[in-house]
C-alpha positions as CSV (number, residue, x, y, z in Angstrom):
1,X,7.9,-85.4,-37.7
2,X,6.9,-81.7,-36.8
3,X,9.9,-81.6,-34.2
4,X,12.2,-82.9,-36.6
5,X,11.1,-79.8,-38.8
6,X,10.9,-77.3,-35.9
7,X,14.4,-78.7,-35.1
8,X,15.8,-78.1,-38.2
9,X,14.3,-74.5,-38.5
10,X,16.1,-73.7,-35.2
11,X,19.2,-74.7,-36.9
12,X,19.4,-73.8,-40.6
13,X,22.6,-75.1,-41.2
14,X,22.0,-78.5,-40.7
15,X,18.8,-78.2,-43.3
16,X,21.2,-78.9,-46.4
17,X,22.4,-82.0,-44.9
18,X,18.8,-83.1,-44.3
19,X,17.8,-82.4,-47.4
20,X,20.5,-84.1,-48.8
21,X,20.0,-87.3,-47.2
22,X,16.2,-87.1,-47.2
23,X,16.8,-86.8,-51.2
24,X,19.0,-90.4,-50.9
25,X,16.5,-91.9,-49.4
26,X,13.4,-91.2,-51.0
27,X,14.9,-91.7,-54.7
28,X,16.8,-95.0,-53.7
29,X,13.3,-96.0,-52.2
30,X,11.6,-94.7,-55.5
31,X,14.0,-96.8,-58.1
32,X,13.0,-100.1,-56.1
33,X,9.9,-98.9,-56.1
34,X,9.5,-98.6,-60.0
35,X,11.6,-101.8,-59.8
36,X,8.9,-103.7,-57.8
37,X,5.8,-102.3,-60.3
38,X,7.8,-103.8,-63.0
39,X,7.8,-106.9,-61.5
40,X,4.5,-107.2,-60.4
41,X,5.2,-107.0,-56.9
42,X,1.8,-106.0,-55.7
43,X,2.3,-105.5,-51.9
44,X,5.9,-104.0,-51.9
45,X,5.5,-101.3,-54.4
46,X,2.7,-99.0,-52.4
47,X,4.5,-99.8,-49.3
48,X,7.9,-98.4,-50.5
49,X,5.7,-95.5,-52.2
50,X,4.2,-94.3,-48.9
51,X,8.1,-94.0,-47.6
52,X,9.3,-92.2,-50.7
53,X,6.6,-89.6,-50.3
54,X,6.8,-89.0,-46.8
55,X,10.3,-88.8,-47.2
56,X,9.8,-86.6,-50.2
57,X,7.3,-83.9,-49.1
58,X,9.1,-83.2,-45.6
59,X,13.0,-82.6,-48.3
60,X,10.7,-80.4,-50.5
61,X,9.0,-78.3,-47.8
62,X,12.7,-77.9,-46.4
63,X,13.8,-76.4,-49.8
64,X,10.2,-74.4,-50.7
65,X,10.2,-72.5,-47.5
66,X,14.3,-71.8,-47.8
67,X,14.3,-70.6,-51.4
68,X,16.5,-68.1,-50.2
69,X,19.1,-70.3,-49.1
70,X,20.9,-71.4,-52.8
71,X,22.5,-74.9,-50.8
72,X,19.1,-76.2,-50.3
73,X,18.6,-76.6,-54.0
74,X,22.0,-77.5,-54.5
75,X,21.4,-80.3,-51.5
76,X,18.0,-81.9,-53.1
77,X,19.6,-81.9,-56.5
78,X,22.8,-83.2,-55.3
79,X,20.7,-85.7,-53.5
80,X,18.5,-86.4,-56.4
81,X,21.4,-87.6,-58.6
82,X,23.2,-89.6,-55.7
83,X,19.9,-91.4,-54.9
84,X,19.3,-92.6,-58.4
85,X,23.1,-94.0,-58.1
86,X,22.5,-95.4,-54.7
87,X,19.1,-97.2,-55.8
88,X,20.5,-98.9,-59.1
89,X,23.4,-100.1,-56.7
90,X,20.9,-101.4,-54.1
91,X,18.8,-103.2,-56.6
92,X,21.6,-104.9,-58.1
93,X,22.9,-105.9,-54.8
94,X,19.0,-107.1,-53.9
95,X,19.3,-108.7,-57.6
96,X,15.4,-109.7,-56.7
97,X,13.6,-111.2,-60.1
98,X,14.0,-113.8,-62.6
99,X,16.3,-113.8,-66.2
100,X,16.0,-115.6,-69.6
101,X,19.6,-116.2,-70.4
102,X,20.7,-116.8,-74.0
103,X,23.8,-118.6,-74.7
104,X,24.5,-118.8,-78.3
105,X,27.4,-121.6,-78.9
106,X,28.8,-122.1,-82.5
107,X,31.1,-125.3,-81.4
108,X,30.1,-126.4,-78.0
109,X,26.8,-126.2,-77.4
110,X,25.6,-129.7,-76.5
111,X,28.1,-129.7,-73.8
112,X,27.0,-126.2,-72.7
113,X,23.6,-128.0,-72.2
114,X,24.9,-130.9,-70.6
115,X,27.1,-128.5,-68.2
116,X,24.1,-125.9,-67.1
117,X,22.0,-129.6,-66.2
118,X,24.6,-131.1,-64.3
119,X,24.5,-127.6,-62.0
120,X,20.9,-128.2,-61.9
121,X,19.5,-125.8,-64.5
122,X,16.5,-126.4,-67.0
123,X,17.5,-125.7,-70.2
124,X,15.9,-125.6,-73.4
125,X,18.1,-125.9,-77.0
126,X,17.3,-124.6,-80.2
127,X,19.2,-125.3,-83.6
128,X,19.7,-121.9,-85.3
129,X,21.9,-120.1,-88.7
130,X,24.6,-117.6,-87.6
131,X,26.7,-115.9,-89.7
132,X,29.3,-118.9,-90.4
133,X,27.1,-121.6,-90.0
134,X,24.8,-123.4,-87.6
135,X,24.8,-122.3,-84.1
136,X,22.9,-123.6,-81.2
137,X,20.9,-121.6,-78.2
138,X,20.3,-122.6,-74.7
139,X,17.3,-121.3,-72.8
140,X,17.9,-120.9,-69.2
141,X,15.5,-119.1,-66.5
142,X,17.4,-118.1,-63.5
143,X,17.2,-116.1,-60.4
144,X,18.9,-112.2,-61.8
145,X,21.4,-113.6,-58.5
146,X,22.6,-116.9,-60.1
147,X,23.0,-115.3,-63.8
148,X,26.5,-114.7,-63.0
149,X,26.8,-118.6,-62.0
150,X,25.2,-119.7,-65.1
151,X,27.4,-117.5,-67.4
152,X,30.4,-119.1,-65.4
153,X,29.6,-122.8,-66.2
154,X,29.0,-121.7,-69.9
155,X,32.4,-119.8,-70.4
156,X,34.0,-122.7,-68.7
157,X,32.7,-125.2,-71.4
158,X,32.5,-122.8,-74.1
159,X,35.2,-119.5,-73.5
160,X,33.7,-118.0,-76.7
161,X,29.6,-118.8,-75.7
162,X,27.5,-115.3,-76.6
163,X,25.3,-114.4,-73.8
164,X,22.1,-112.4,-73.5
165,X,19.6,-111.3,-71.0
166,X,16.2,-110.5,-70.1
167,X,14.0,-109.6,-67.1
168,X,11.5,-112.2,-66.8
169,X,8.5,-110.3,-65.6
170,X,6.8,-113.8,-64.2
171,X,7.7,-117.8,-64.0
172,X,6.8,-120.9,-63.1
173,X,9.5,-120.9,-60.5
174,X,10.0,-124.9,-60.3
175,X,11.1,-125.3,-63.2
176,X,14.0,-123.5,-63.4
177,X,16.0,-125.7,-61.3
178,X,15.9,-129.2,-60.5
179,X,15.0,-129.7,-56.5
180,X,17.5,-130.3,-53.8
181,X,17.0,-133.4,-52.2
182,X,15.8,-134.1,-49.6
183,X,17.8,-134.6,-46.1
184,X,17.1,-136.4,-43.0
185,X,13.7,-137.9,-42.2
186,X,12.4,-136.0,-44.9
187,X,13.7,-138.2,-47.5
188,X,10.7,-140.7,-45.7
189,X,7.9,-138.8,-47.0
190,X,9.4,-139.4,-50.7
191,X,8.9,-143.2,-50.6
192,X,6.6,-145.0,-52.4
């Protein structure tokens, strides 16, 4: 780590660049980061926080001990605001975590239901009063990566279905899709 930085004192110009990237890094890391605390992912968070700091403290000392060159600030801002872009894209892309999904259905919604179960899906419908009448709601708890999937079967029943989301901060995981079955000599241990 100290030759990296007695490299980059030896050639100043490539400092900015470092600083730049360093800056990336450690605020992409620090998003998932505050992504995994969130979650409650206990053993991933401080690992990812030891990177981000590391990463952070050798961009900072670059900057701090450069005042005088104006581009180093301009690199670890610059850096800054690209990192929080790059870490929202690479946690949507990750898509790690669970979602309640909400699909409100004024005309269709038994079918919606029927629909989301026959691609596997637990759901749970409510009766409820909308603004022209009665509606129904389906429940659905998805991986954040299959929300897209479930919105698809739903719009393909129902094109006019209101959706909504949330983060799901924990779930009973087997309930929120019926189990493949089984293939092979597996299906053996299943008999009765």
């Amino acid at each position: 780590m100290f030759n990296i930085i007695h490299w980059l004192n030896a050639h100043p110009e490539v400092w900015p660049v470092f600083i730049f990237f360093a800056r990336i890094a450690d605020v992409s890391i620090g998003t998932l980061r505050t992504i995994c605390v969130i979650r409650g992912m206990r053993i991933l968070a401080p690992v990812l926080g030891f990177f981000e700091v590391a990463i952070w403290i050798t961009a900072v000392s670059g900057v701090l001990t450069h005042l005088d060159h104006w581009y180093n600030v301009v690199a670890y801002a610059g850096g800054f605001a690209t990192g929080n872009a790059v870490g929202m894209w690479i946690e949507e892309r990750l898509a790690f975590g669970m979602q309640a999904i909400r699909l409100i259905s004024c005309t269709r919604s038994a079918a919606v239901a029927a629909g989301l179960r026959l691609a596997g899906y637990a759901v749970t419908e409510m009766k409820g009063r909308g603004l022209n009448g009665e509606v129904s709601i389906c429940f659905v708890v998805a991986p954040r990566r299959e929300t897209a999937q479930v919105i698809r079967v739903a719009e393909s029943i129902d094109p006019e279905v209101f959706c909504t989301f949330d983060d799901v901060k924990s779930s009973d995981v087997r309930v929120y899709r019926d189990p493949a079955p089984r293939a092979g000599w597996w299906r053996l241990l299943d008999r009765k």
